[in-house]
N, CA, C and O of each residue as an XYZ file, in Angstrom:
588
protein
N       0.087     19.275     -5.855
C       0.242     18.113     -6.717
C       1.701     17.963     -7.136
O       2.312     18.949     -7.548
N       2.215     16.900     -7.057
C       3.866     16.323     -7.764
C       3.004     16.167     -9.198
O       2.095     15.400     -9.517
N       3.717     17.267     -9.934
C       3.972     16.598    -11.567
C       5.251     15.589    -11.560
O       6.239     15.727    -10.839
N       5.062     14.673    -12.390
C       6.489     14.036    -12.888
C       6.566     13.167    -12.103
O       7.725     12.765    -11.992
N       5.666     12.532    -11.311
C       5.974     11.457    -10.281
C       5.432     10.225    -11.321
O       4.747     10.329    -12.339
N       6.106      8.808    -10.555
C       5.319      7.538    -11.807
C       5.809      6.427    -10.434
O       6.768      6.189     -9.700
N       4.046      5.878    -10.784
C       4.248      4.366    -10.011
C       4.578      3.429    -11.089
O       4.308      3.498    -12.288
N       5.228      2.522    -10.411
C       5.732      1.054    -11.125
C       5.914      0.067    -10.448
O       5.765      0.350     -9.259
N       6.195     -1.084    -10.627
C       6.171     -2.624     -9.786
C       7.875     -1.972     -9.450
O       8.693     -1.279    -10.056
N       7.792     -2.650     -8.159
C       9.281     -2.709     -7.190
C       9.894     -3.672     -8.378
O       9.329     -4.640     -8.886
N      11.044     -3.213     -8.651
C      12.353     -3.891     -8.782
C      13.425     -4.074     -8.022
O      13.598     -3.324     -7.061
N      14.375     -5.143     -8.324
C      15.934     -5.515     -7.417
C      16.687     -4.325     -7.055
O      17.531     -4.302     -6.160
N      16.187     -2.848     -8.144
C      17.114     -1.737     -7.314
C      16.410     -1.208     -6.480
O      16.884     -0.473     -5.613
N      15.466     -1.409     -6.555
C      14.544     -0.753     -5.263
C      14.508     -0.924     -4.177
O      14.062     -0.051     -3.432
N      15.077     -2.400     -3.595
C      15.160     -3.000     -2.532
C      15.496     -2.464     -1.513
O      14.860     -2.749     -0.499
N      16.849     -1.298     -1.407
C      17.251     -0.850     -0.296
C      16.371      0.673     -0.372
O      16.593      1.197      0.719
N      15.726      1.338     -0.961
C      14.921      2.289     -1.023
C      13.634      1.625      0.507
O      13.651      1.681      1.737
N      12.741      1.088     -0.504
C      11.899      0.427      0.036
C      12.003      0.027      1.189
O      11.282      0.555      2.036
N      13.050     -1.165      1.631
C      13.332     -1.381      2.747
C      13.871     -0.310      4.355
O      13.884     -0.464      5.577
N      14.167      0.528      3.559
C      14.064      1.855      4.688
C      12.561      2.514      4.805
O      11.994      2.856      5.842
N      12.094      2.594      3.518
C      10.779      3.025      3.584
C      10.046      2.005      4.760
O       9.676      2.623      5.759
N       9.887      1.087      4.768
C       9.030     -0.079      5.442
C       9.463      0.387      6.916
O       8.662      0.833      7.738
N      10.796      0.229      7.130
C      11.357      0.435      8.609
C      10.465      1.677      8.762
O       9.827      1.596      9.811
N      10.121      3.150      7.856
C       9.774      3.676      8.653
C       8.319      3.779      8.959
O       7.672      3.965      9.990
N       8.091      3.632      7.958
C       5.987      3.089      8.180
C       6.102      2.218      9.340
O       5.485      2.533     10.357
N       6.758      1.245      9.322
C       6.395     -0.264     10.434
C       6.705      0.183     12.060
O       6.481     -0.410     13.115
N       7.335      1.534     11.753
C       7.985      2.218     13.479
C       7.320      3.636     14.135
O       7.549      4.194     15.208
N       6.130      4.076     12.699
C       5.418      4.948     12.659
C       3.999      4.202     13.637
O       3.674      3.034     13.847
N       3.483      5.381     14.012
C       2.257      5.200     14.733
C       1.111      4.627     13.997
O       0.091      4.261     14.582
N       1.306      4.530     12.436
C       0.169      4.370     11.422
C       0.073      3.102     11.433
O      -0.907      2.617     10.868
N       1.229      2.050     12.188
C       1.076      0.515     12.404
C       0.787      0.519     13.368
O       0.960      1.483     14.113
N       0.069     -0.895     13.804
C      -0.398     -1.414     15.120
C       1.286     -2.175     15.477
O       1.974     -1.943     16.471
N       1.589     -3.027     14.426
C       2.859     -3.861     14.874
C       3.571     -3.389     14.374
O       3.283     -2.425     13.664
N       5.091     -3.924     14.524
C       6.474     -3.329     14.027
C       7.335     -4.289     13.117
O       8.564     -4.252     13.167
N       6.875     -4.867     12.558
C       6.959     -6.022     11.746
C       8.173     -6.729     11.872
O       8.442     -7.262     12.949
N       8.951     -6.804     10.895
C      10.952     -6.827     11.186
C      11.394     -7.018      9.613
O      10.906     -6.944      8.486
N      12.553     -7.294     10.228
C      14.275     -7.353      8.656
C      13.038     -8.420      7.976
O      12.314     -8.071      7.044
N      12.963     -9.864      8.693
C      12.682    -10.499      8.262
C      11.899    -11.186      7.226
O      12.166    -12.036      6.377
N      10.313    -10.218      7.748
C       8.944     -9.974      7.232
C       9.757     -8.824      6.159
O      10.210     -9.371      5.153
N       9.916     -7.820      6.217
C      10.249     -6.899      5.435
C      10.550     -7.731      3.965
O       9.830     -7.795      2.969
N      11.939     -8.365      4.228
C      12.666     -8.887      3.315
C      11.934    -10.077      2.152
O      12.061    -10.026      0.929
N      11.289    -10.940      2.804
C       9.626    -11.898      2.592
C       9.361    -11.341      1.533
O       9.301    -11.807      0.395
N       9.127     -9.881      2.070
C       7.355     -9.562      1.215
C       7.947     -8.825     -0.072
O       7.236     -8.666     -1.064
N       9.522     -8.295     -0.017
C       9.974     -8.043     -1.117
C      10.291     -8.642     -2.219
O      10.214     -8.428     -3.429
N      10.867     -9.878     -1.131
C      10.698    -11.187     -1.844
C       9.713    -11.396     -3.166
O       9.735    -11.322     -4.395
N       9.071    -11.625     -2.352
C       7.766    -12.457     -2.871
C       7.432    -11.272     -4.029
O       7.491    -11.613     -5.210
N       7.170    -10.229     -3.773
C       6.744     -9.153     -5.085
C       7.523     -9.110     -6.492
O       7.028     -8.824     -7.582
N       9.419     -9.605     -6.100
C       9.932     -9.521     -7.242
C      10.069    -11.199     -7.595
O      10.296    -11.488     -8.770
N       9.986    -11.872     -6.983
C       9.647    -13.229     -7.227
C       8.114    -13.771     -8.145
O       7.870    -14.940     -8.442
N       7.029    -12.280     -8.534
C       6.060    -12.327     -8.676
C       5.183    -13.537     -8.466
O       4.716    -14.354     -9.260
N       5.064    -13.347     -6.596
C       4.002    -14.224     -6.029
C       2.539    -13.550     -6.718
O       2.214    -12.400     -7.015
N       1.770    -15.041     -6.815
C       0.675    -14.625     -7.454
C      -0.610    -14.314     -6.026
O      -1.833    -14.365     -6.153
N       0.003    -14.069     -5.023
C      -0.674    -13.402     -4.314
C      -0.029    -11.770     -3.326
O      -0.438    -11.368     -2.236
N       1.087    -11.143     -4.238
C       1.106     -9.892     -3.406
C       1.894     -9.282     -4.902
O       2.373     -9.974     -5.801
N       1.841     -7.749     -4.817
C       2.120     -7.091     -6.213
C       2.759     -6.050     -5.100
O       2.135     -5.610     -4.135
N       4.570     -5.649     -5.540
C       4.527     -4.063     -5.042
C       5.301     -3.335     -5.708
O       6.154     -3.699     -6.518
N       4.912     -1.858     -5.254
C       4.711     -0.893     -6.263
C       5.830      0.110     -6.053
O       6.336     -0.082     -4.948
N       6.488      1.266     -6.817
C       7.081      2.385     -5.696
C       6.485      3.320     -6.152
O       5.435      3.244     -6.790
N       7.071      4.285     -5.884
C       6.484      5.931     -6.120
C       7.433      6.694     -6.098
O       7.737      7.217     -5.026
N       8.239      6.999     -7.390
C       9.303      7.566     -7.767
C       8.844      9.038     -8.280
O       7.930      9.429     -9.006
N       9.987      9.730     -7.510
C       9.990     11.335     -7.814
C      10.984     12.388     -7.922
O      11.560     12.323     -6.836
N      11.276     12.893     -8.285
C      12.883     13.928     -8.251
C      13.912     13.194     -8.394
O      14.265     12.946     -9.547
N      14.627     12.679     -7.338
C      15.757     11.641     -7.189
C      15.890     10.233     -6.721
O      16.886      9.517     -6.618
N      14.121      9.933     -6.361
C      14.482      8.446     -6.104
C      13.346      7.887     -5.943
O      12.308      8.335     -6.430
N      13.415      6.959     -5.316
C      11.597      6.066     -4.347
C      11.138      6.958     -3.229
O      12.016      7.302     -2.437
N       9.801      7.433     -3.006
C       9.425      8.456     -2.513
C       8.060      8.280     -1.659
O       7.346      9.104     -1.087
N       7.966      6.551     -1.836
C       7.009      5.474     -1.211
C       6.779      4.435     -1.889
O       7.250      4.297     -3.018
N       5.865      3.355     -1.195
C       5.350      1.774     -1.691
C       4.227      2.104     -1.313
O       3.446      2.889     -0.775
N       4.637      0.521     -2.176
C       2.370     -0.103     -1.627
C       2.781     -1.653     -2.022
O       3.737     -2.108     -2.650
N       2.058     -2.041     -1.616
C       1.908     -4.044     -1.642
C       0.328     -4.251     -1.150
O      -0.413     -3.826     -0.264
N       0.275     -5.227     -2.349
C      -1.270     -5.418     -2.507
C      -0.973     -6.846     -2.461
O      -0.153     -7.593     -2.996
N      -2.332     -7.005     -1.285
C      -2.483     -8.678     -1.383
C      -3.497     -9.820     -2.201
O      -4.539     -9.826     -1.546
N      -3.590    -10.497     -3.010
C      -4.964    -10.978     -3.688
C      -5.730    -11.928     -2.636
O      -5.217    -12.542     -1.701
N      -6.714    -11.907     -2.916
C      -7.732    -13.179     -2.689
C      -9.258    -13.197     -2.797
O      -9.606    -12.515     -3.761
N     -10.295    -13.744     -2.140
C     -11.409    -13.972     -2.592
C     -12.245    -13.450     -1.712
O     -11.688    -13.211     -0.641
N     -14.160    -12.991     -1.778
C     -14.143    -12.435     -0.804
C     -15.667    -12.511     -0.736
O     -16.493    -11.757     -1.251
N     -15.919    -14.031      0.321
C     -16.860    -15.013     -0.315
C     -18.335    -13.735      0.254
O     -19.538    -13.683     -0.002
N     -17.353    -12.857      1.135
C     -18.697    -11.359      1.458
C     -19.498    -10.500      0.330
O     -20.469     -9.745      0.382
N     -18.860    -10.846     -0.452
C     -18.646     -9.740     -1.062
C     -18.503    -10.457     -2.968
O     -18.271     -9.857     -4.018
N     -18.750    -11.838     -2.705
C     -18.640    -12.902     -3.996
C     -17.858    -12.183     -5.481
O     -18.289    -12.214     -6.634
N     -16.808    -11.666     -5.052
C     -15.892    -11.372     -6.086
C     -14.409    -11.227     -5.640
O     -14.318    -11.302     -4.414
N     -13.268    -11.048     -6.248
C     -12.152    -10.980     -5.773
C     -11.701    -10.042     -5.477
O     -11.726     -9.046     -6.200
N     -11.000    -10.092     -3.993
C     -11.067     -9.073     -3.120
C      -9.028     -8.622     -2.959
O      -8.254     -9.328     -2.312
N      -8.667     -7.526     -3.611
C      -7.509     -6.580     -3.333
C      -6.989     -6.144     -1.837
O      -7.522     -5.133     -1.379
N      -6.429     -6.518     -1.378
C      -6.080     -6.001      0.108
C      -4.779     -4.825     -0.441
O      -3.861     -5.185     -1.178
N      -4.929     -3.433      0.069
C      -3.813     -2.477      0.501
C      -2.466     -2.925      1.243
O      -1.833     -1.914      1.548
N      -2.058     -3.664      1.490
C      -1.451     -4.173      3.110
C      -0.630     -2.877      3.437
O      -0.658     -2.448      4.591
N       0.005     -2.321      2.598
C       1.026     -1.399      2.712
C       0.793     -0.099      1.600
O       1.037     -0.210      0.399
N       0.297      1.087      2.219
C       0.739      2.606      1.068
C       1.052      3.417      2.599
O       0.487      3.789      3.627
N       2.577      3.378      1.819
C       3.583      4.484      2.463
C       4.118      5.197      1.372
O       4.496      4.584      0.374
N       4.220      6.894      1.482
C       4.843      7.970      1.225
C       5.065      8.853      1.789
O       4.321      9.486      2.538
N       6.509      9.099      1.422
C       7.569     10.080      2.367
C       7.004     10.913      3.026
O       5.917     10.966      2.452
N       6.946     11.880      4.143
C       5.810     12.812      4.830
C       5.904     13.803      3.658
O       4.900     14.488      3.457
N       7.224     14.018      2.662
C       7.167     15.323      2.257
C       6.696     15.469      1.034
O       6.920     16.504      0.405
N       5.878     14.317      0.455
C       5.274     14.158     -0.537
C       4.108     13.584     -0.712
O       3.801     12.882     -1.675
N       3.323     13.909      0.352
C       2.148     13.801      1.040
C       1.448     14.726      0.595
O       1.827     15.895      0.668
N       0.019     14.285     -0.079
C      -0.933     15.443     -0.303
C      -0.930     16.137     -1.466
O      -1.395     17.258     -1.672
N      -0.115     15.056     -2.572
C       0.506     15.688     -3.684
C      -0.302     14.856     -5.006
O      -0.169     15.068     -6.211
N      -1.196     13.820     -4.296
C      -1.682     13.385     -5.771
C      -0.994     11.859     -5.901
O      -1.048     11.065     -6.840
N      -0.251     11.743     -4.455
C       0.366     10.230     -5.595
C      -0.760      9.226     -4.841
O      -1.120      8.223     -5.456
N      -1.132      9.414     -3.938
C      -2.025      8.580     -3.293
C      -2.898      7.915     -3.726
O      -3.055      6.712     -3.516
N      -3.851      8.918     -4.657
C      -5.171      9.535     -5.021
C      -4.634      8.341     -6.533
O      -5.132      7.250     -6.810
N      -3.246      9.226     -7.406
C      -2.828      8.422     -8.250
C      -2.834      6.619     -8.549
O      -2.924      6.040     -9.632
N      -2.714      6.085     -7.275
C      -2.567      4.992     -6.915
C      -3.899      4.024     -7.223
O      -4.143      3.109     -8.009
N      -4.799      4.904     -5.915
C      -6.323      4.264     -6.108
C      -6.954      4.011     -7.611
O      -7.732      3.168     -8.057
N      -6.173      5.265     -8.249
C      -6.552      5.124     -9.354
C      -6.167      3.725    -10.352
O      -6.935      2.883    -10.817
N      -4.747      3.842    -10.464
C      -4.285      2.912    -11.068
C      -4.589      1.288    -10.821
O      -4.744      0.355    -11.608
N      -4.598      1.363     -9.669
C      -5.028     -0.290     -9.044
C      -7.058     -0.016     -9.497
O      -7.690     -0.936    -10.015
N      -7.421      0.729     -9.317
C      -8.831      0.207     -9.650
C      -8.995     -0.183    -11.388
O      -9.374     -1.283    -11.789
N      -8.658      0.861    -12.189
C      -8.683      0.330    -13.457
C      -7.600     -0.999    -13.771
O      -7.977     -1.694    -14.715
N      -6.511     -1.374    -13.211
C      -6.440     -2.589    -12.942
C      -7.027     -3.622    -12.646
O      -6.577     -4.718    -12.981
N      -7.721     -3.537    -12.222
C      -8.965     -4.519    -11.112
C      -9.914     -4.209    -11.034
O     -10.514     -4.095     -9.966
N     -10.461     -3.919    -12.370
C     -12.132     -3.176    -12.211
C     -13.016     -3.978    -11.625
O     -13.756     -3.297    -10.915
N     -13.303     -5.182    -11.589
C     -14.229     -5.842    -10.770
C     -13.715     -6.803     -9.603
O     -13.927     -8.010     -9.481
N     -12.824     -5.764     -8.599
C     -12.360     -6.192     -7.635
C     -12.785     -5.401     -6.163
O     -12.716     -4.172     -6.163
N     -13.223     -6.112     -4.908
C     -13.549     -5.315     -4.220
C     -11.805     -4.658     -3.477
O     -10.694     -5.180     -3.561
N     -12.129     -3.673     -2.959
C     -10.828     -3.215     -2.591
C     -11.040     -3.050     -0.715
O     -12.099     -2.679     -0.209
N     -10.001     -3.354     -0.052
C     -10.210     -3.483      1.440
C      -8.379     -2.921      1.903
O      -7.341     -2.973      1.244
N      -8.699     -2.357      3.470
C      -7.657     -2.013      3.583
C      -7.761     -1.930      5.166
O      -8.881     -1.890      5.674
N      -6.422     -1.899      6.096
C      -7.179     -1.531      7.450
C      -6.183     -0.227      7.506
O      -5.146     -0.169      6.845
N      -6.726      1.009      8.551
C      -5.710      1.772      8.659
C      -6.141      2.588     10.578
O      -7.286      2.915     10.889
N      -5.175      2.701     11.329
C      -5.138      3.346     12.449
C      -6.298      4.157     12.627
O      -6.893      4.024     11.558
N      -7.001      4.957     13.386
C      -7.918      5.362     13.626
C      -7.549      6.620     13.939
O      -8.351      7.513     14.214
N      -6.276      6.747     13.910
C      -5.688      8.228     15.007
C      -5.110      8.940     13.314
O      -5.059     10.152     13.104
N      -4.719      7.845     12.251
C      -3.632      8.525     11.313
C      -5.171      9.366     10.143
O      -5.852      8.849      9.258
N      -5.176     10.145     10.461
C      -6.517     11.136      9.644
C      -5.936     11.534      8.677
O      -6.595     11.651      7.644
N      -5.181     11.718      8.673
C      -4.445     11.956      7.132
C      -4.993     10.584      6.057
O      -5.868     10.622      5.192
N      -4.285      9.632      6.405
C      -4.820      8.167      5.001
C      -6.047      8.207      5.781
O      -6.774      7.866      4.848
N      -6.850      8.354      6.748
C      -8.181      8.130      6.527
C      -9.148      8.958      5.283
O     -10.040      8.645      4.495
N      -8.286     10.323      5.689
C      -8.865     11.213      4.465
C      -8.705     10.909      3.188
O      -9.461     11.361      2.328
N      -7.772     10.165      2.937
C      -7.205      9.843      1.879
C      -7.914      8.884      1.109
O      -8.174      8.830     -0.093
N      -8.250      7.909      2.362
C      -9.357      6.743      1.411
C     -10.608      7.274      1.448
O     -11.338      6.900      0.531
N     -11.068      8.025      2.223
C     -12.143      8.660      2.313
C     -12.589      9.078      0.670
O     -13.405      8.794     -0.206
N     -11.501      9.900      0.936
C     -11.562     10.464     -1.077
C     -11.740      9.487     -2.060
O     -12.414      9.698     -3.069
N     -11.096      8.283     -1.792
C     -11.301      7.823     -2.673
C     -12.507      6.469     -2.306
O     -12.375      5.312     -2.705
N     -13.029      6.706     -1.921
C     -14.466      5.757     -1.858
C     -14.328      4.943     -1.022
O     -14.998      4.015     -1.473
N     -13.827      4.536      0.129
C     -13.117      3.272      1.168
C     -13.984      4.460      2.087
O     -13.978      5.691      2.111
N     -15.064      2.883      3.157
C     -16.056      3.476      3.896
C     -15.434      2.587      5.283
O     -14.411      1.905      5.239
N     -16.020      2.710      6.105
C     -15.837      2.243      7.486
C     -16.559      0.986      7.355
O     -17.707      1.185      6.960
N     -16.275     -0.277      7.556
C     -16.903     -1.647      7.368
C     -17.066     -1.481      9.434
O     -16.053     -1.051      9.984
N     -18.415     -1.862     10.451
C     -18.560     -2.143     11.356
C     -18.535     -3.152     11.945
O     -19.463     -3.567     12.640
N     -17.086     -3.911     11.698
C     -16.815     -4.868     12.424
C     -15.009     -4.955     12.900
O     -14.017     -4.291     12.598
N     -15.251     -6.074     13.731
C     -13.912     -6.092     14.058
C     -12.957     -7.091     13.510
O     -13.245     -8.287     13.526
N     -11.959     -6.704     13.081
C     -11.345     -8.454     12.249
C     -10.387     -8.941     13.829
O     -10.201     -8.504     14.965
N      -9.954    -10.220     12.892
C      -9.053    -11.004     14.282
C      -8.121    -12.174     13.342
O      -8.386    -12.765     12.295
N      -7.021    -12.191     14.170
C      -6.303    -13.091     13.762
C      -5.672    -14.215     14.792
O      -5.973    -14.297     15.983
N      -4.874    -14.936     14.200
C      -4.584    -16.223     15.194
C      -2.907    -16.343     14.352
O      -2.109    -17.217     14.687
């Protein structure tokens, strides 16, 4: 477990933290795609711009940002309540397994107590499978798709 670690909403100094963080999740095997500067820059955007559809977070520890997360809102006519998307929880490999993960689920659910929570993640990365595992995120048997 990291004692002394604290999540908080991304701020303007966080930007170049984060933005390396993303490069390396988005180039890691735990993505299907590799996103870019572009998308990157967007979604940071939009979090400190507080779009009322994405929230992000860091995960500060010892000397700096030590991972994110960006959560997407919307509705979830399956499921007839409002539905939280994960899009993004990245932390550093070397602070993995320490509680901030686990920390997280936490914080966003008592945030959003009557929110369903959804997320997609690689099939090969067993590590965050275990991870949501723990924390109550089941295998939905279907396939999504986009256009």
């Amino acid at each position: 477990m990291v004692t002394g670690f604290e999540i908080r909403a991304i701020t303007a100094e966080d930007e170049t933290a984060v933005l390396n963080l993303m490069r390396e999740f988005y180039s890691s095997p735990a993505v299907f795609t590799n996103g870019s500067e572009e998308i990157f820059r967007a979604d940071i955007k939009a979090c400190l711009d507080c779009s009322p559809y994405i929230e992000g977070y860091v995960f500060t520890a010892d000397t700096g940002v030590k991972g994110y997360a960006m959560l997407a809102k919307s509705f979830s006519t399956e499921f007839g309540k409002p539905c939280i998307w994960v899009e993004d929880l990245y932390i550093s490999p070397e602070y993995r397994s320490m509680g901030m993960g686990s920390a997280f689920f936490e914080l966003i659910e008592a945030k959003y107590p009557d929110c369903i929570f959804r997320l997609e993640v690689e099939e090969e990365n067993e590590g965050a499978v275990r991870l949501y595992r723990k924390n109550g995120f089941t295998v939905l048997p279907y396939m999504e798709m986009k256009k």
